[in-house]
C-alpha positions as CSV (number, residue, x, y, z in Angstrom):
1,X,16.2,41.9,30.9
2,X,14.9,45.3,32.0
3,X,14.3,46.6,28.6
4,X,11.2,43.9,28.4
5,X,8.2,45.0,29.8
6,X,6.6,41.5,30.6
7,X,2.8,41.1,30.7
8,X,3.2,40.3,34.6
9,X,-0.7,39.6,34.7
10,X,0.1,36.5,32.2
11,X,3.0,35.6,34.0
12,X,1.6,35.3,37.2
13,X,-1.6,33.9,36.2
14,X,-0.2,30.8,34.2
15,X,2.1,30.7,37.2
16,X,-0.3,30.1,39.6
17,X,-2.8,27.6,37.7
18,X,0.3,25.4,37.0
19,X,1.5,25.7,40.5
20,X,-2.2,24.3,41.5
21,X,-0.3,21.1,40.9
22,X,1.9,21.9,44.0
23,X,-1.1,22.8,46.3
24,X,-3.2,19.7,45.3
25,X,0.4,17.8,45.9
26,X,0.2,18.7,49.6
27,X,-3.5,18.0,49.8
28,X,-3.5,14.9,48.8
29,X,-0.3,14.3,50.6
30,X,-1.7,14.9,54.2
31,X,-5.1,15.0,54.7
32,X,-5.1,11.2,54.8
33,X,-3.5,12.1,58.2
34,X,-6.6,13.6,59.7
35,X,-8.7,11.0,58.4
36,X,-6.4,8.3,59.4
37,X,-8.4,7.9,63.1
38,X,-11.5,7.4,61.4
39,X,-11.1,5.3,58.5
40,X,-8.7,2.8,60.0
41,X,-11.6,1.7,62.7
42,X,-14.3,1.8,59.5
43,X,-12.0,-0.4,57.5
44,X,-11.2,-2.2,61.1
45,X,-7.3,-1.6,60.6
46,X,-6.6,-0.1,63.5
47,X,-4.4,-3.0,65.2
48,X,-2.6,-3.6,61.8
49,X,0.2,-2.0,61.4
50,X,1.4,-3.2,58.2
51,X,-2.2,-2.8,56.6
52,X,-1.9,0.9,58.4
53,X,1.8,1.3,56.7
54,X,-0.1,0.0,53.5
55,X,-2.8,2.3,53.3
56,X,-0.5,5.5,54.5
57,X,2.3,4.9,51.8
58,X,0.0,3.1,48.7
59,X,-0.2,6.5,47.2
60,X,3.9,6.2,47.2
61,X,3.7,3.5,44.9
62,X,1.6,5.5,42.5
63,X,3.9,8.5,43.0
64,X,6.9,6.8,42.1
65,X,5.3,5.6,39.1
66,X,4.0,9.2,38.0
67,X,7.8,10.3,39.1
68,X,9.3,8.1,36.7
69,X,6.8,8.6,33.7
70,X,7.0,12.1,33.7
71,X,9.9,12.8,32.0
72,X,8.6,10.1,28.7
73,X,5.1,11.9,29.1
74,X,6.4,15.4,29.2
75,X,8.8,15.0,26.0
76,X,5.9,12.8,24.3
77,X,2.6,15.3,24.7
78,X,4.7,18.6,26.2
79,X,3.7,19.8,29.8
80,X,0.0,21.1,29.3
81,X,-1.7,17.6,28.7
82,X,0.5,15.9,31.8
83,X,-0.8,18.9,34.0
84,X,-4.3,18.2,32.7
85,X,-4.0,14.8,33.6
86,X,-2.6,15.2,37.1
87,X,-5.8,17.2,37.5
88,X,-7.9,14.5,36.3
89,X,-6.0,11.8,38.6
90,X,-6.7,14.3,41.5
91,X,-9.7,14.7,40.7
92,X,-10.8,10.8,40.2
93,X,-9.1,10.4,43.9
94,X,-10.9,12.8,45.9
95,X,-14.0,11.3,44.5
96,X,-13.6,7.3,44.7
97,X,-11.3,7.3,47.8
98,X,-14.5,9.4,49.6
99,X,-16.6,6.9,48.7
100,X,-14.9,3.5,48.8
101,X,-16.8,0.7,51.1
102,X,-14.0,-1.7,50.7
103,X,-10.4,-1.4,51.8
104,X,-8.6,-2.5,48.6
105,X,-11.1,-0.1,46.4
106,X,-9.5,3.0,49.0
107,X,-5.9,1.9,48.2
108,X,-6.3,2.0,44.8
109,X,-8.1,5.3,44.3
110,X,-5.0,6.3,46.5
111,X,-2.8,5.0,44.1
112,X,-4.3,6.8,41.7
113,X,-4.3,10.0,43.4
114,X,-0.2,9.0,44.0
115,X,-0.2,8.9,40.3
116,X,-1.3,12.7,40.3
117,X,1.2,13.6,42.9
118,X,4.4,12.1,41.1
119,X,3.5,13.8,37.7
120,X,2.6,17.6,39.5
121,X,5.8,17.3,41.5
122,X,8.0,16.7,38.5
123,X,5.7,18.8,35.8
124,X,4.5,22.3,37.5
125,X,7.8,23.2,38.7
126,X,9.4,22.0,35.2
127,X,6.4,24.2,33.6
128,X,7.2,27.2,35.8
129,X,10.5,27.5,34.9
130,X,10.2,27.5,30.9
131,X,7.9,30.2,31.1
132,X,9.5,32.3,33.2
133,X,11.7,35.3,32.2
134,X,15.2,34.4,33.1
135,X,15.3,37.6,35.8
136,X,11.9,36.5,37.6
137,X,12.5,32.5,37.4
138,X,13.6,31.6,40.7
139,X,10.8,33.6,42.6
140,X,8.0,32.1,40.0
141,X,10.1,28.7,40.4
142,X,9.1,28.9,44.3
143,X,5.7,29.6,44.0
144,X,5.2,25.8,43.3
145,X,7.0,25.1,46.9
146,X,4.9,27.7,48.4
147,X,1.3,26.2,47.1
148,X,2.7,22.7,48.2
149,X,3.0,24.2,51.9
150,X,-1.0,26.1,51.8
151,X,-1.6,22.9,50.1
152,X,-0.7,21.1,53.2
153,X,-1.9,23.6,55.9
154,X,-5.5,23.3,53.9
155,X,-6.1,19.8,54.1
156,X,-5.2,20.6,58.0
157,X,-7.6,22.8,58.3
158,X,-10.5,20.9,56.8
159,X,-9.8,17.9,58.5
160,X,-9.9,20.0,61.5
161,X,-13.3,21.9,60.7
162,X,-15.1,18.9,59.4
163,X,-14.8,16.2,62.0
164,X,-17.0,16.6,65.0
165,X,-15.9,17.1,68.8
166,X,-15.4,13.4,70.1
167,X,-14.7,12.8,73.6
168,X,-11.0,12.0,74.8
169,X,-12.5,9.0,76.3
170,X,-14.3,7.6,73.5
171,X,-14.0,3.8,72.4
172,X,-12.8,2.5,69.1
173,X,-16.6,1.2,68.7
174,X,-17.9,5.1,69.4
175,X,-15.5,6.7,67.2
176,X,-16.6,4.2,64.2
177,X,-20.1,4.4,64.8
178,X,-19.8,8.7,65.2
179,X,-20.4,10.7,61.9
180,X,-17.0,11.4,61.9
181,X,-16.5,7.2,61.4
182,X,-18.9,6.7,59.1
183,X,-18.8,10.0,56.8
184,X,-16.8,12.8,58.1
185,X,-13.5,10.9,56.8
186,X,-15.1,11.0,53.3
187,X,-15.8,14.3,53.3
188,X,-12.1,15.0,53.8
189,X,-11.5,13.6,50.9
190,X,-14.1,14.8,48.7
191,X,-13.0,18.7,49.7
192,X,-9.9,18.0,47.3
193,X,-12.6,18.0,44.4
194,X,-13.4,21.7,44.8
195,X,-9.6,22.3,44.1
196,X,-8.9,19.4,41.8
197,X,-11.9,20.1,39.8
198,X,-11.0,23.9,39.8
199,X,-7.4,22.9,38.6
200,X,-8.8,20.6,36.1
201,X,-10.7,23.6,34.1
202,X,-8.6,26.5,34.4
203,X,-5.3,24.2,33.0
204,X,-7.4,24.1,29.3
205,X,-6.7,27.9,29.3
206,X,-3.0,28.0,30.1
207,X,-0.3,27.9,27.0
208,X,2.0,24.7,26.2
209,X,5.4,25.5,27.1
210,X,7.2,27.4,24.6
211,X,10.3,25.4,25.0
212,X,8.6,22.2,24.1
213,X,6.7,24.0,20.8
214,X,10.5,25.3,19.8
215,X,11.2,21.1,19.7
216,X,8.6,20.8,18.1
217,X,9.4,22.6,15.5
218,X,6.1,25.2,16.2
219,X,7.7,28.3,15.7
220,X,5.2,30.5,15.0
221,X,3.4,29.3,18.4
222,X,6.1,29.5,20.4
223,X,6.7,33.1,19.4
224,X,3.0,33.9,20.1
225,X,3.5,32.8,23.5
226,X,6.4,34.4,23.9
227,X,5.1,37.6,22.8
228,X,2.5,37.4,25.3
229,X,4.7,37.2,28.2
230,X,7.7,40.0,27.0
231,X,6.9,41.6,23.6
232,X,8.2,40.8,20.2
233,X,11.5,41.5,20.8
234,X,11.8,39.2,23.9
235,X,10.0,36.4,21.8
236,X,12.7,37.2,19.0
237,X,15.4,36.8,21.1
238,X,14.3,34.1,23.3
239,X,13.2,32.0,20.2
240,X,16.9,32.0,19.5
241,X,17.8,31.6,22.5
242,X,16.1,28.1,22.9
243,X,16.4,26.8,19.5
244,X,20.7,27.3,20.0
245,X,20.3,25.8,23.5
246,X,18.4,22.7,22.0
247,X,21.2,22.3,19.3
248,X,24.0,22.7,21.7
249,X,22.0,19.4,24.0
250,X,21.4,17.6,20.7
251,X,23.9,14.9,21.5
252,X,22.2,12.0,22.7
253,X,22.8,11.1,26.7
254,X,24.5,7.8,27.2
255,X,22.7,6.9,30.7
256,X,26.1,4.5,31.4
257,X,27.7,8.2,31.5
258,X,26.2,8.4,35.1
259,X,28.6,5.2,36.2
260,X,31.5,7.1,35.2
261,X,34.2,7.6,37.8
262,X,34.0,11.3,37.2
263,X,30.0,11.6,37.6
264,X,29.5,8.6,39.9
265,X,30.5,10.0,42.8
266,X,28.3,13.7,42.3
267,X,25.4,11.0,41.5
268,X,25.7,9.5,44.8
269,X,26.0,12.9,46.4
270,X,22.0,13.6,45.2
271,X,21.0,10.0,46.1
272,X,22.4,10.4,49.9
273,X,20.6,13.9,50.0
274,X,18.1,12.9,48.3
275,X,17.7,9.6,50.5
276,X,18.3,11.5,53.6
277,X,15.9,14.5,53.0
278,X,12.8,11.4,53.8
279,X,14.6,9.6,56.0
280,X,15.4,12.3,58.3
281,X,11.7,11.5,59.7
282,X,9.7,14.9,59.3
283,X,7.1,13.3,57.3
284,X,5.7,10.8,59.8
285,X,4.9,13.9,61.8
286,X,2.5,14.9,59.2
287,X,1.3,11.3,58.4
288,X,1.1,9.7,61.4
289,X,-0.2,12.9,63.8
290,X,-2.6,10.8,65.3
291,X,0.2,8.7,67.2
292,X,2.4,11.3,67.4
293,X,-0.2,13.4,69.5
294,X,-2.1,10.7,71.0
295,X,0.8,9.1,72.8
296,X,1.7,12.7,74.3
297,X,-2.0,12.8,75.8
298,X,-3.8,14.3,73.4
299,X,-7.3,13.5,72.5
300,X,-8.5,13.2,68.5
301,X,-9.9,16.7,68.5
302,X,-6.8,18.2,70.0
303,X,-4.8,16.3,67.6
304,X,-6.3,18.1,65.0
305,X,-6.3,21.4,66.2
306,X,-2.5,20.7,66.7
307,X,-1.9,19.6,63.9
308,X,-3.2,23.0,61.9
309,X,-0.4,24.5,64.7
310,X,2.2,22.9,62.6
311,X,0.7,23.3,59.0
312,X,1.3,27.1,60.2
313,X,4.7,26.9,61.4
314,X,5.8,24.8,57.8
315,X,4.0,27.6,56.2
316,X,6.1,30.6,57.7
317,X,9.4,28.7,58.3
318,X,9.1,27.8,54.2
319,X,8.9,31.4,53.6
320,X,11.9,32.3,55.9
321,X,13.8,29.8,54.4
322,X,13.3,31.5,50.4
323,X,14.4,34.5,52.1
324,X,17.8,33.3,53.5
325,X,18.7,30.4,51.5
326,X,20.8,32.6,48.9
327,X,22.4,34.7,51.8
328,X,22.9,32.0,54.4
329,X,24.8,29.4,52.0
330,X,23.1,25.6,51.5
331,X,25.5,23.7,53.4
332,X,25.2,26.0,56.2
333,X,21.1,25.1,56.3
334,X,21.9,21.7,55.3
335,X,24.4,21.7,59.1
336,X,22.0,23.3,60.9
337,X,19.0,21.4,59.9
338,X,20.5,17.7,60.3
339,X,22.4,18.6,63.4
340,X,19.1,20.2,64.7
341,X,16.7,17.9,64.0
342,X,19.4,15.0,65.1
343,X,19.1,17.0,69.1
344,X,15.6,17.7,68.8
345,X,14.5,13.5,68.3
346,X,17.1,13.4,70.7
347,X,15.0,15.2,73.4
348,X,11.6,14.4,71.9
349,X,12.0,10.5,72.4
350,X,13.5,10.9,76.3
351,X,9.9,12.8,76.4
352,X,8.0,10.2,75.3
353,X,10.0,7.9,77.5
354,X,10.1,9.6,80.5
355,X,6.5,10.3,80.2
356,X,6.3,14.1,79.4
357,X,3.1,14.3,78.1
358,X,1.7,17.6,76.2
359,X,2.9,20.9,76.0
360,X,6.9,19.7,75.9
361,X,6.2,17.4,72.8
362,X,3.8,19.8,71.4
363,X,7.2,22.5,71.5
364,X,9.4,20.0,70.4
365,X,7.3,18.8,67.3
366,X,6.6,22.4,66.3
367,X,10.9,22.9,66.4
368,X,11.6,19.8,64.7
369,X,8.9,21.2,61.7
370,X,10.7,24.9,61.8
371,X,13.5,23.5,61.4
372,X,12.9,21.1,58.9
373,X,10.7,23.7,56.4
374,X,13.5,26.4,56.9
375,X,16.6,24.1,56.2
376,X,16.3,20.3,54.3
377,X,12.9,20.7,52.7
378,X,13.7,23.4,50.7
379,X,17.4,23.0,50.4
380,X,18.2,19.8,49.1
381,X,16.0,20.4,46.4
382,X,18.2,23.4,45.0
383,X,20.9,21.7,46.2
384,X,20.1,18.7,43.8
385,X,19.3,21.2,41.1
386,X,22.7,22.3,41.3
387,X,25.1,19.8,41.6
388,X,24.5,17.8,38.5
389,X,26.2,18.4,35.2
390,X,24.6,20.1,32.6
391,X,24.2,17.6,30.0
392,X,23.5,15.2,32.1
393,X,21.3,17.0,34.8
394,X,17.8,15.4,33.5
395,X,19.2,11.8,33.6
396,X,20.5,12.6,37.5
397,X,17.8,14.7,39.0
398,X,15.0,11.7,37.5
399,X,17.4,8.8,39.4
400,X,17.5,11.2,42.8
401,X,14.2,11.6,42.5
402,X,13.2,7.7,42.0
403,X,15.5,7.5,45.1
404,X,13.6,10.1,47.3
405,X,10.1,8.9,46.8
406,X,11.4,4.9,47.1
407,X,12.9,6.4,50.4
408,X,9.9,7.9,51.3
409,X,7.6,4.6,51.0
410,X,10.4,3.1,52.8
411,X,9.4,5.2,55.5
412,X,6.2,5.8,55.8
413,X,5.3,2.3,55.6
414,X,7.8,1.1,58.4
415,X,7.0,3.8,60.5
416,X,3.7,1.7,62.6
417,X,6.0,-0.8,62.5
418,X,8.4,0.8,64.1
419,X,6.3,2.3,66.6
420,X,4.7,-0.9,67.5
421,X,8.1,-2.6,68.2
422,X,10.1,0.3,69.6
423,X,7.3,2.4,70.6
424,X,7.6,6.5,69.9
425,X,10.7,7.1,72.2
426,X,12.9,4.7,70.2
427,X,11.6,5.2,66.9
428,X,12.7,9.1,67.2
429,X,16.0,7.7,68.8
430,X,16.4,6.0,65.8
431,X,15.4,9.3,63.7
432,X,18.0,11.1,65.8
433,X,20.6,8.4,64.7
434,X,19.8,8.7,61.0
435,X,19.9,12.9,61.8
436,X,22.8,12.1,63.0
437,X,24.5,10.5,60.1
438,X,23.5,12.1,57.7
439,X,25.3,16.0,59.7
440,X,28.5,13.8,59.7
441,X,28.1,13.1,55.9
442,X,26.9,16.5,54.7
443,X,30.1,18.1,56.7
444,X,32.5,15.9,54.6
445,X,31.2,15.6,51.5
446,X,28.9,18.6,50.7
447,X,30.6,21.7,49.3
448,X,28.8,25.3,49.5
449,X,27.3,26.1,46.3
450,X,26.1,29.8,46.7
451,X,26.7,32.5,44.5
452,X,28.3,30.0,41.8
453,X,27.1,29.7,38.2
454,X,26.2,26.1,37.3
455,X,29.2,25.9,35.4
456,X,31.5,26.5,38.3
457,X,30.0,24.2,40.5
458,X,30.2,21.9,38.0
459,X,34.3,23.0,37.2
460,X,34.7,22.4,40.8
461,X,33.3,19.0,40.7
């Protein structure tokens, strides 16, 4: 690949204003967390938890939805118009959620906005990759991880500048008659548009995906595209390149193929992981802050300021982890993080039951987020990436991911309830157990997959 001299500016640019999808992903995924305090007692929720489970994971059920529709809408209209609608979903959320009066009016412009996140979690990274030279890929690739992660730590920080100081003492009836009850939760949500609308624009200027004008049949595009990233010989050869590689995946997939006794048990391999990455508990950390924090003896504005703490940590553990992940091995991360996270619930719930209030479950939450963001988060996803077989790969990764996001409504939506009936010390016992489980099941059944090409990992299989 070195005798190309890519247009780099291009490539990074195009890069970037896809991967917007990933940042607006992690916005829209957690700064319903900072409003949560606020919003429940305007919506008088706050001693509900199944309409609090409803209203944290509603945007699930669009997610899933936008998961699953992906793939029809990206072979249908190619990957540009999906991005640009993802932007518009985004977009259409941060506005109506804002200003929503009523609480079913608020779930469903969360839905919508869940609709946004399932189709920019399937099509930015998918766009990334077919424009990327083959050399550069996997670095572009995780730019879309990265953006998800500032995605995240920005909705932190804006929660966390735009409510107002409220005293640790302050009643249910004070917090909801304070601006940060009445408005300051919509403004959280209207600071998405900046982004969203941003996104929205500057996706009209990017290129359709080469590989989806070669299917097409739109050669002479394709090559134009192409040309812009390497030079005419790159676009001569990669135009090739594509058009065999589409021949040789002609043959149409038999979805029963994924039942056979050869694929089957790979299949449930990337469920289990898939299953297990949610279930393993992290998310609730970043959803449900305000318990998390508030039962250590934290006020609301501490809560905030902690949670910007962990937005940070994610940030540079996420980083870490695209450093080592190629030299360290993935089952080695995939060990350490379940066994880790199964000791540190372990310790984290004896806190909360014994009482040990602040600084210890601050440390402890900040560990369980390292570790987390270094090891699962990252991992399983190259993990499930790799593992399939190559004809098939597109059928598996789209039922792993189905089970992933079902897995995580599952458990965002049972989390109050499990809070209300075991209280925070048991529900992270019961993390631990599930940690637990899944260390014993990785150590059997996952094989290391580092420095192996697709084809013999899938050989070994």
């Amino acid at each position: 690949m070195n005798q190309y001299k890519f247009n780099q500016p291009f490539i990074i640019g195009i890069t970037v204003v896809s991967a917007m999808g990933g940042l607006l992903f992690g916005y829209d995924w957690v700064v319903i967390g900072g409003a949560k305090p606020f919003y429940e007692r305007f919506f008088d929720i706050a001693n509900s938890p199944h309409l609090q489970g409803w209203a944290m994971s509603s945007a699930l059920i669009g997610c899933l939805f936008g998961a699953v529709s992906s793939g029809y809408l990206a072979e249908r209209f190619g990957r540009k118009i999906p991005l640009l609608v993802a932007a518009a979903l985004f977009t259409l959320s941060a506005f109506g959620t804002g200003i929503a009066d009523q609480f079913t009016s608020f779930v469903i412009f969360r839905l919508i906005g869940g609709l946004g996140i399932g189709l920019a979690s399937a099509i930015s990274p998918m766009y990334i990759a077919e424009i990327s030279p083959a050399a550069i890929r996997g670095r572009l690739v995780s730019v879309n991880q990265l953006t998800i992660v500032i995605g995240i730590l920005a909705a932190q920080s804006v929660n966390y500048l735009i409510a107002d100081a409220i005293a640790p003492d302050a009643t249910d009836v004070e917090i909801l008659q304070s601006w940060n009850g009445q408005m300051g939760w919509r403004w959280m949500f209207w600071a998405e548009l900046v982004p969203a609308s941003l996104f929205f624009i500057l996706a009209f200027l990017i290129p359709e995906s080469p590989r989806y004008l070669v299917k097409e049949g739109k050669l002479a595009k394709a090559k134009s595209i192409l040309s812009r990233i390497g030079g005419d010989v790159y676009a001569d050869v990669e135009e090739k390149n594509i058009e065999k590689n589409l021949e040789d995946a002609s043959t149409k997939v038999d979805s029963k193929e994924l039942l056979s006794p050869k694929i089957k048990p790979i299949l449930v391999l990337g469920i289990v992981l898939a299953v297990f990455q949610q279930w393993c508990g992290i998310n609730v950390i970043f959803n449900y802050a305000e318990e998390i924090f508030t039962a250590a003896g934290y006020s609301v504005g501490d809560m905030l300021f902690n949670i910007i703490i962990t937005g940070a940590v994610n940030l540079i553990f996420t980083l870490l982890a695209m450093r080592v992940v190629d030299s360290w091995g993935r089952r080695k991360l995939m060990i350490l993080g379940s066994s880790g996270l199964a000791v540190i619930y372990f310790i984290l719930g004896g806190s909360y039951i014994l009482e040990l209030q602040g600084f210890v479950v601050l440390i402890m939450v900040l560990l369980a987020i390292a570790t987390y963001a270094m090891t699962l988060a990252p991992v399983t996803w190259v993990v499930l990436s790799e593992i399939f077989p190559n004809r098939l790969r597109g059928a598996a990764m789209a039922v792993a991911t189905t089970a992933l996001w079902s897995a995580c409504f599952v458990l965002t939506y049972t989390f109050p309830i499990l809070n209300d009936l075991l209280e925070a010390g048991g529900t992270f016992w019961l993390y631990a157990l599930i940690c637990l489980s899944g260390f014993m099941f990785i150590l059997k059944k996952l094989p290391e997959t580092k420095g192996k090409s697709l084809e013999e990992i899938e050989s070994n299989f």
